[in-house]
Each structure stands twice: as structure tokens, then as C-alpha cells.
C-alpha positions as CSV (number, residue, x, y, z in Angstrom):
1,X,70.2,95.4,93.0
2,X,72.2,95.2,89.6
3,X,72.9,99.1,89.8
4,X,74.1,98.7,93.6
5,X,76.6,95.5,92.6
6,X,78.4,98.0,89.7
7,X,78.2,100.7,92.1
8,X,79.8,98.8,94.9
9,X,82.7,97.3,91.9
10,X,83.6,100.8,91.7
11,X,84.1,101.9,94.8
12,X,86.0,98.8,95.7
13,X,88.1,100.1,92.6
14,X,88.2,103.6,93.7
15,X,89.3,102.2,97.1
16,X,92.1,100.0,96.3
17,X,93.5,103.0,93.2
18,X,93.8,105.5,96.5
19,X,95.6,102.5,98.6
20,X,97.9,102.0,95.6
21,X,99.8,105.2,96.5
22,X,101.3,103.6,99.9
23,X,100.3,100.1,99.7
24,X,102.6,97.7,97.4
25,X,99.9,95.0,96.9
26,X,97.5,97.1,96.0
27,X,99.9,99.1,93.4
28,X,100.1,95.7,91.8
29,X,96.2,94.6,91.9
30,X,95.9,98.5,90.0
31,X,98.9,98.4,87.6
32,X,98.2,94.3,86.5
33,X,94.6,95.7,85.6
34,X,96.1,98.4,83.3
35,X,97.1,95.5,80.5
36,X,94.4,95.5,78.3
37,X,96.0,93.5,75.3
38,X,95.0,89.6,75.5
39,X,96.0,87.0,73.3
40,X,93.5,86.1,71.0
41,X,92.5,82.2,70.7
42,X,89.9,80.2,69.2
43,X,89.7,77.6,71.6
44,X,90.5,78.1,75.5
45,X,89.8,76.5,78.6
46,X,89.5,79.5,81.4
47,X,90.4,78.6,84.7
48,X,89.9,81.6,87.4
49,X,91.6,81.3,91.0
50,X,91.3,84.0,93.9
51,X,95.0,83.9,94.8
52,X,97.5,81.2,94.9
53,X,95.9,78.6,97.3
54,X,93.1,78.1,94.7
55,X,95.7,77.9,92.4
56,X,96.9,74.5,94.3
57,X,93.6,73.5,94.9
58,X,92.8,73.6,91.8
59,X,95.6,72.6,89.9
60,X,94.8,68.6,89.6
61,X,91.6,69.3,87.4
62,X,93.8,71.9,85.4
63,X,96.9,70.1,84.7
64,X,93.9,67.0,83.9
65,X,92.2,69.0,81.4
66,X,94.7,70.2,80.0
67,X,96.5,66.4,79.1
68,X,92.9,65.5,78.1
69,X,92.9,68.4,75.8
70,X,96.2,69.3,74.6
71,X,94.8,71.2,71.3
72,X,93.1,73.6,73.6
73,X,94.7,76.7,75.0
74,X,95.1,77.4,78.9
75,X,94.2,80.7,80.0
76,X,94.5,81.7,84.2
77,X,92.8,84.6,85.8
78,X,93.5,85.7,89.3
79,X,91.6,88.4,91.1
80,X,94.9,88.5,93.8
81,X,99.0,89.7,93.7
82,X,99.8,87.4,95.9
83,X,98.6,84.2,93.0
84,X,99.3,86.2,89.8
85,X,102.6,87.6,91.3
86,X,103.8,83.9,91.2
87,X,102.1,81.9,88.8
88,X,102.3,84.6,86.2
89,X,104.9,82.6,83.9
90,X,103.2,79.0,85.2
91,X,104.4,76.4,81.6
92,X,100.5,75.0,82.7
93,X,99.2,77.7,80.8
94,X,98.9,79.8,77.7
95,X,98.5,83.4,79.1
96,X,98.1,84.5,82.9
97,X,96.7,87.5,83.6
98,X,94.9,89.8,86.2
99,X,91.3,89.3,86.0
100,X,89.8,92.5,84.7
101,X,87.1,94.4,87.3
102,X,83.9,92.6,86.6
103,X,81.8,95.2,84.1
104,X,79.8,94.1,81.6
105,X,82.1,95.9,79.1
106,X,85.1,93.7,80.3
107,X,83.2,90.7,80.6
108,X,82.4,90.6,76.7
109,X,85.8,91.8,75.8
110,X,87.7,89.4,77.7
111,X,85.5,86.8,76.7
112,X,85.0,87.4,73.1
113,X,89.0,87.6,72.8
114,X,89.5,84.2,75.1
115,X,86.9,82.0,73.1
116,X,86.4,79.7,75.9
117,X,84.8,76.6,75.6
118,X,84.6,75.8,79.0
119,X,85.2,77.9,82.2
120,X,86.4,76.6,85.8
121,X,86.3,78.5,88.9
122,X,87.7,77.0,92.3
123,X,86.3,77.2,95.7
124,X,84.9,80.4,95.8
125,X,84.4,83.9,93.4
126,X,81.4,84.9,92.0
127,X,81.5,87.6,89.4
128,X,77.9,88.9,88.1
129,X,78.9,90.1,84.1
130,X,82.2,87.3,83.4
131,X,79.2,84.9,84.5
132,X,76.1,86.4,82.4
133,X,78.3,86.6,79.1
134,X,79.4,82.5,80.2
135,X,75.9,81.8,80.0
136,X,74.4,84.4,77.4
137,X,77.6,82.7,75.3
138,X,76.4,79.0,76.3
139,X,79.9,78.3,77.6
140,X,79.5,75.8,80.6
141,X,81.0,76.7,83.7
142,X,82.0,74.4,86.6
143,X,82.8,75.4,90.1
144,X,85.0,73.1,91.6
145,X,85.9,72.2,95.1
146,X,82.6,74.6,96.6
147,X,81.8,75.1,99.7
148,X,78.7,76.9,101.1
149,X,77.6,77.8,104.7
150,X,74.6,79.1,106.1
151,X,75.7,82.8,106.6
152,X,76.7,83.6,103.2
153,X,74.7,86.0,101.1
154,X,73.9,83.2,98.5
155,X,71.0,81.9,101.2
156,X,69.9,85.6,102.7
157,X,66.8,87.3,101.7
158,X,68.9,90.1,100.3
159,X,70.9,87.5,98.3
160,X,68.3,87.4,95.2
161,X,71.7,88.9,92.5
162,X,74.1,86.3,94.2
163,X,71.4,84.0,93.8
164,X,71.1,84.6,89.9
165,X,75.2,84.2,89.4
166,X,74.4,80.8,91.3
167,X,71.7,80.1,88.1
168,X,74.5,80.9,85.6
169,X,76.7,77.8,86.9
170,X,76.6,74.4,84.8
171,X,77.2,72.2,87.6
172,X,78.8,72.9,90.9
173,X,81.6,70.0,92.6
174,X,81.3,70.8,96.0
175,X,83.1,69.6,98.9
176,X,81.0,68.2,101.5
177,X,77.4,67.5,102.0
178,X,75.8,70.6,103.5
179,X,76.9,72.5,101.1
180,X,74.6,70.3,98.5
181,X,72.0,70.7,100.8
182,X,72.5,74.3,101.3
183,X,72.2,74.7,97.6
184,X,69.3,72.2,97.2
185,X,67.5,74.7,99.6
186,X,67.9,77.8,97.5
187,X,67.1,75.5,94.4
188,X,70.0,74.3,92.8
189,X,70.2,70.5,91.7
190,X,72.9,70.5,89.6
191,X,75.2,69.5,92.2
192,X,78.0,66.9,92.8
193,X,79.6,66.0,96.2
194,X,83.1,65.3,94.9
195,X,85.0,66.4,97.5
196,X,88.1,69.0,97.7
197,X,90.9,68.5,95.1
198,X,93.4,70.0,97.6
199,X,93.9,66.3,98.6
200,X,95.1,65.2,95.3
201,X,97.2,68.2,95.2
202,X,98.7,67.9,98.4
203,X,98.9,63.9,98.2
204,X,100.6,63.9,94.8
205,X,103.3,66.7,96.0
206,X,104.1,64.5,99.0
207,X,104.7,61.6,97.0
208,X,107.6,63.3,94.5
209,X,108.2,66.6,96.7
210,X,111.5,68.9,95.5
211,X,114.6,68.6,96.9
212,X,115.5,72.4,98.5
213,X,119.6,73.1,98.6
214,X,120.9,73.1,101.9
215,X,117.5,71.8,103.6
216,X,119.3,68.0,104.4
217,X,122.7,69.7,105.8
218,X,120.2,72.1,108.0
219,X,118.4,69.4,109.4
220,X,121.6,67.2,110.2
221,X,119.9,64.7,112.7
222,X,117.6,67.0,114.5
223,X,114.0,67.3,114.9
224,X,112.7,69.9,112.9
225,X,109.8,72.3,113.8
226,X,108.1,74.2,110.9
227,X,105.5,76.8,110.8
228,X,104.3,77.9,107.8
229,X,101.9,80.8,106.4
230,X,102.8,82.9,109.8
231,X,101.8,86.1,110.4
232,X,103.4,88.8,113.5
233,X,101.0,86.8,116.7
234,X,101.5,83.5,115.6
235,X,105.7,84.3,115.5
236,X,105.7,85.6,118.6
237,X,104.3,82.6,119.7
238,X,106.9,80.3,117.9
239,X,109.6,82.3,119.0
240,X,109.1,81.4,122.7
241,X,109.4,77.5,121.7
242,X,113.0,78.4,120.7
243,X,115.1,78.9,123.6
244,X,112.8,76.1,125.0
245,X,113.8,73.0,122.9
246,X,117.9,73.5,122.4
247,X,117.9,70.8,120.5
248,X,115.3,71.7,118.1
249,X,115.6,72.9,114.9
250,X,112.9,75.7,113.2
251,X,112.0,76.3,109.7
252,X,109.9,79.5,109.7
253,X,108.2,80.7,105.9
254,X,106.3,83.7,106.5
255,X,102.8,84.6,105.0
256,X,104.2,87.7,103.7
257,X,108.2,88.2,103.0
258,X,108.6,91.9,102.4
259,X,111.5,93.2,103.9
260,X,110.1,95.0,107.0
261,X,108.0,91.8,107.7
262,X,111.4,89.3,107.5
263,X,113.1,92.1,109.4
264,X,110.6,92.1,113.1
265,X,109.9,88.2,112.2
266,X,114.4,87.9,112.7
267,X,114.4,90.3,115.1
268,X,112.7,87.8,117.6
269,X,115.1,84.4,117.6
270,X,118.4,84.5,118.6
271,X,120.9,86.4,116.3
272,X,124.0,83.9,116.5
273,X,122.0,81.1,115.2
274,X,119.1,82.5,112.9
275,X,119.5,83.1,108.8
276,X,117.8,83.9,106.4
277,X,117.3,81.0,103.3
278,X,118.6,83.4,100.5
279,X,121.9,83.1,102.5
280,X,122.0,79.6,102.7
281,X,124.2,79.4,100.1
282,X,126.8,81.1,101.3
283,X,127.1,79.7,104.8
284,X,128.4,76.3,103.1
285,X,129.8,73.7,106.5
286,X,128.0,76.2,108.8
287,X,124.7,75.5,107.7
288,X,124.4,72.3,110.1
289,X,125.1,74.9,112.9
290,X,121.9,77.2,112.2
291,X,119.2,76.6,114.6
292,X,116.4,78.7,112.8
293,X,115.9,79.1,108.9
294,X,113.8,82.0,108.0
295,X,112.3,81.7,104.8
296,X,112.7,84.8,103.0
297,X,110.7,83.7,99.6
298,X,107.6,82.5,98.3
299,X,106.7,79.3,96.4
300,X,108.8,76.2,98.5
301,X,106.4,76.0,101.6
302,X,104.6,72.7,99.7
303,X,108.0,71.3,99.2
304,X,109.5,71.9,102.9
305,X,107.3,70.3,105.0
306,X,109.5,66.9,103.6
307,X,111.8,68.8,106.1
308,X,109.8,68.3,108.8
309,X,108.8,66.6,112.3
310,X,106.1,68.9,113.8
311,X,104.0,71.6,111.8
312,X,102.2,75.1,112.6
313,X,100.0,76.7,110.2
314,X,100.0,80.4,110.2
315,X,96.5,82.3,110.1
316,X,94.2,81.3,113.2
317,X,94.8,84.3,115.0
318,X,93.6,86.5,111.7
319,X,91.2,85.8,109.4
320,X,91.2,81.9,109.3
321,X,94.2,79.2,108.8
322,X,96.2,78.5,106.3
323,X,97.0,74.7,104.4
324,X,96.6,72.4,106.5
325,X,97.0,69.8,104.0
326,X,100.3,70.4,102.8
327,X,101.4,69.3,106.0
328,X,99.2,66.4,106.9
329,X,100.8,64.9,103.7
330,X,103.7,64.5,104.7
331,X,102.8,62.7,108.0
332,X,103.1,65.6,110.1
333,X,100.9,66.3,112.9
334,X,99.7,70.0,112.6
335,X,99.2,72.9,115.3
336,X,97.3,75.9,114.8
337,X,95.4,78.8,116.3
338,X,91.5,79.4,117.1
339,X,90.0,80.3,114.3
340,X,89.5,77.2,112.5
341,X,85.5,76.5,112.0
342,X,85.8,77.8,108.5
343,X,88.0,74.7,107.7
344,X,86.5,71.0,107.7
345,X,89.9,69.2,107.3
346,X,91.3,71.3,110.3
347,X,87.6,69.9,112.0
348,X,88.4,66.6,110.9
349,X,92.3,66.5,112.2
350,X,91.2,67.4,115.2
351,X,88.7,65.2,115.9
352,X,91.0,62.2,115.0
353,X,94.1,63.5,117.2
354,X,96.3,64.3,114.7
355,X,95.4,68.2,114.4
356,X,95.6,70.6,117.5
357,X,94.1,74.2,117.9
358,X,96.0,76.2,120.5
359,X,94.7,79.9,121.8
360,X,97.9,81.3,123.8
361,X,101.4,80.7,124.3
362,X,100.4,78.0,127.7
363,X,98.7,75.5,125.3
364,X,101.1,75.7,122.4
365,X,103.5,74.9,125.2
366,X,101.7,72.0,126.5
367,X,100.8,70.6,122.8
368,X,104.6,71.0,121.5
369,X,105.7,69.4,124.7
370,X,103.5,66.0,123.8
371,X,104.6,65.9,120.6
372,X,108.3,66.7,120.7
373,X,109.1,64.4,124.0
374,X,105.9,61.5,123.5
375,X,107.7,59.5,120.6
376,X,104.6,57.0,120.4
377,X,101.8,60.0,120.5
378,X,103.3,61.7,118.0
379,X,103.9,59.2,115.3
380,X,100.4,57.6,115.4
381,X,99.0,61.8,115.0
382,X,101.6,61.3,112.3
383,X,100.1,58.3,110.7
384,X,96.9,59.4,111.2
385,X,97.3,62.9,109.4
386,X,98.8,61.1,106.7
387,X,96.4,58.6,106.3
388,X,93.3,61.3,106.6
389,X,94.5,62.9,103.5
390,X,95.0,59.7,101.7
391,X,91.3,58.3,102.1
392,X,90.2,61.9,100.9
393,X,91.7,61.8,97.3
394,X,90.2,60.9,94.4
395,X,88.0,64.4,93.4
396,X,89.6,65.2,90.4
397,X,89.1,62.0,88.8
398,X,85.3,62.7,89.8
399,X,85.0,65.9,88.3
400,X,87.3,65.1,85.0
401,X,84.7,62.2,84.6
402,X,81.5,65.0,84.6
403,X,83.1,67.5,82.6
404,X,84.0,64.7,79.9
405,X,81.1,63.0,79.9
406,X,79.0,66.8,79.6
């Protein structure tokens, strides 16, 4: 089983080296791997993320860990562009870097030069040799924020590897209570319910979010819609709710923001009223005028929802929603498409009226009508969404406690 996980590592390699000729993201995921000069340190704290939402989701128990231990050096790993790309000069840590493909050869290298002492994973990301060497090494690693569901490979009869990565863990903080079971099932005790730290993330941002130029003169006294994380179906869809509501205002920030992508997302909402944010700055007085802001970066979606009255989150006609939470946060009552089930908190705002899943362009109709015209609906799905995430904080405290105390 060993010799088919390296084989499969390669290929994956292989695959994404031949998509690197025509693909930009994959040119980067290639050419970020080519560094092979770390920093060496004697004392390190390794914290791995996917991409850059488990960069947020775990950033509470990193920037925690790192006031607890201020002698210790920070070191970030991404396996993703789209996290390295724009955390890669993050002042939270010491180096950033690419994780290397997952070899044994690599595994010691990278380890050996890092010196961890302890290592933290988020969410998800299990990687067979950076795991052995943890363990052969006696370096404790935590994974925090889990989450496990039936179908995954950890709990299959074919599973037995992703099983033994499992046994190299120290203790897992997981998010909700199936997931403890699931794990108590394949025979895992070491296993805290803490809950997800995207709640203190999100929470704390909300409470001291950054002022964006030109955002307040936009807004003016208007209601403003924002959808966030969109991808091509989901701004097709948001594009029909323009001409609807005149006197609506729409903030649109894009999953991706190459310059084809911003280019069909524009070419959908009316030209005499539509800019782009990097030209904010030159419209000046006529800012108040724009009715839709596309936003043509990456990095002030957390900050914009401050902006907001009504929020869409990209992603549920693809491969699963987007942040939720960011939104919630702030009070705002969130709209998003069908595939949800991966998601508790989308779940969970539903259930409580302050979250609403919409399949086609009819119900997001019907939904944005309620909430835009239905003053009293929509400010109690506003207090409830803000009031959801407050309750769930308080996971990174938990898991600061158990790494301490370990």
C-alpha cells in the first residue's frame, strides 16, 4: 500500500509539471517547489495549512502559540498557490514556504533543517513521510479544527495507510461530535471536541475589522449586497438581482481575480455604473455614483463584509461553499447555493433562519426579495447569524490549554 501512495505522489507530480506549461497555478505549485534552501533553526513551531482558508482557520492557535512562545521560531507550509501566494511575507512567521512533495527523502530534510518541537495541521491534510519522521522524531503533532465523515478513506476497508498517518497524531481537536465518534470507531481516543477556531477568527475580525478606502463613500446610504468567493454560475446569478433592486448597491470579490475571470465577471452588470476596486482611487466624488464594485484583488473579503446588508457566498454550485462565517460575523444573513452538506455552520444557519440555500435564479429571487423589502425578517436572521457565531467561540483557548498542559 506504501509503494502505491509514492507511486500515486508522483504522478500527481508528473500531472500538475505537464499542467504547468498552460496552467498559471500550477506553474506556481511547480516553481515554489524548486526552492530547496530552508532556514535552519533550532527551535520551530510548524504550522501546515492547505490554502489560505486554513490559514484563517487556523490562525487564533497560531498567533496564540506564538505570544505563548515568543523564543520559538514560526515556520508555515502550504500545499496551495492560492495560501502561499498571499501569506508568503505573513510578520506571524519566520519562513513561509511551499510544502515540499511528501517523500520520505523530503520529509527528513525538511524536518531535520526545521527542528520542530511541535507540529500543527488544520482541518484537513494528511501526509504519510512529514508524519512518520514527526513521530519516528517524537515531535507531537496536533490537528486542529478536524472534521471526519463517514465516506472518507480514513474509515474504508482499503484505508489501512490513512489509518496509520491517523496513529502518528498526538491528539486530534476536532470540531463536532461524530467526528470523535467516527474516530473512536477506527480506534483513536486521543481526541478533543473543541470545536472549529474559524469562529474565533471570524469573531475577533468583526470586532476591529479594516477600514477599506473608498468603501464608506461607495456605500453612501444604500443597502449594500455582497457576494463573496464567486465563481462564473453563481455571477450569473447575482447579476440578474442588479437591474432588479435600483436602489441597491453590489460589492462582488471573485474566487479567482485573473484578468480573463474579472473581464466575463464585468462584462455581465451594466457598464455605466460598474468599476473595478483598483480604480477606486481615481474616481474620487464619483465613487458614490457606482452601483457595482468588482473586487479585482485578493486578501479584503474578511474585512468587507463591515460593508454590508445582505451576503452570498460563492461555491455551492462547484465543489462546496465558501466562508460562511466571515459573514455571519458581522450580522449579516447569508445566501448560498446547493451544495452545502459538507458544512455544519451553513447546516446550522439554516436551521435557525439566518442562512438560506438557493438552487436557481427563482429562489434567489424570492429569498433576496424577503430580505431586502422585510426590514423585521431580516434583522432578527441578522441577529441570529451574529449571535450563532458568538456562542461558538472559545476553541482556541481549549486547544492552547491541551497543547500547554502536554
Amino acid at each position: 500500500m506504501l509503494l502505491l501512495y509514492n507511486t500515486v505522489i508522483r504522478l500527481y507530480f508528473a500531472a500538475v509539471w505537464s499542467a504547468s506549461f498552460f496552467n498559471r497555478k500550477a506553474r506556481l505549485w511547480i516553481n515554489g517547489r524548486k526552492v530547496r534552501t530552508f532556514l535552519r533553526f533550532e527551535n520551530s513551531i510548524w504550522f501546515h495549512f492547505a490554502s489560505l482558508g486554513e490559514f484563517e482557520q487556523g490562525r487564533p492557535v497560531l498567533e496564540a502559540l506564538r505570544a505563548k512562545y515568543p523564543g520559538d521560531k514560526i515556520v508555515i507550509t502550504f500545499f496551495s498557490p492560492s495560501g502561499y501566494e498571499v501569506r508568503k511575507n505573513t510578520p506571524l512567521a519566520d519562513a513561509v514556504y511551499y510544502l515540499p512533495l511528501d517523500t520520505r527523502k523530503n520529509a527528513r530534510e525538511f524536518i531535520g533543517t526545521m527542528q520542530p518541537r511541535l507540529i500543527v495541521f488544520t482541518k484537513y491534510e494528511y501526509w504519510y513521510h512529514f508524519l512518520r519522521e514527526a513521530r519516528h522524531r517524537d515531535i507531537p503533532v496536533y490537528i486542529i479544527s478536524g472534521i471526519f465523515r463517514p465516506g472518507q478513506v480514513f474509515f474504508k476497508w482499503c484505508g489501512g495507510l490513512h489509518r496509520k498517518m491517523l496513529s502518528f497524531v498526538t491528539r486530534f481537536f476536532v470540531q463536532d461530535e461524530r467526528s470523535k465518534q467516527l474516530l473512536a470507531q477506527a480506534g483513536f481516543d486521543n481526541v478533543t471536541v473543541s470545536g472549529d477556531t474559524r469562529f474565533d477568527r471570524v469573531w475577533a475580525n468583526a470586532r476591529q475589522p479594516k477600514a477599506i478606502p473608498g468603501l464608506a463613500e461607495f456605500k453612501g446610504s444604500h443597502k449594500v449586497f455582497i457576494a463573496g468567493s464567486t465563481w462564473p454560475q453563481d455571477e450569473r446569478l447575482i447579476a440578474t438581482l442588479v437591474d432588479r433592486y435600483p436602489e441597491l448597491k453590489f460589492i462582488i470579490a471573485p474566487h479567482e481575480v485573473s484578468g480573463d475571470k474579472i473581464d466575463s465577471l464585468i462584462n455581465l452588470l451594466p457598464e455605466d455604473s460598474t468599476a473595478r476596486y483598483s480604480q477606486i482611487s481615481n474616481l474620487k466624488s464619483q465613487i458614490s455614483n457606482l452601483k457595482t464594485l468588482v473586487i479585482d484583488n485578493i486578501g479584503m473579503l474578511s474585512s468587507l463584509y463591515q460593508y454590508g446588508d445582505v451576503a452570498y457566498i460563492g461555491g455551492g454550485f462547484g465543489a462546496g461553499i465558501h466562508n460562511t462565517l466571515e459573514a455571519a460575523a458581522f450580522g449579516l444573513p447569508v445566501i448560498f447555493g446547493p451544495n452545502y452538506g459538507k458544512f455544519n455552520e451553513a447546516k446550522d444557519l439554516i436551521a435557525l433562519k439566518a442562512g438560506f440555500s438557493i438552487a436557481d435564479e427563482s429562489e434567489l429571487a424570492g429569498i433576496a426579495d424577503t430580505l431586502i423589502n422585510d426590514e423585521p425578517f431580516c434583522h432578527a436572521a441578522a441577529k441570529k447569524a451574529g449571535d450563532y457565531v458568538e456562542e461558538h467561540t472559545g476553541a482556541t483557548k481549549m486547544i492552547l490549554e491541551n497543547i500547554v498542559n502536554y
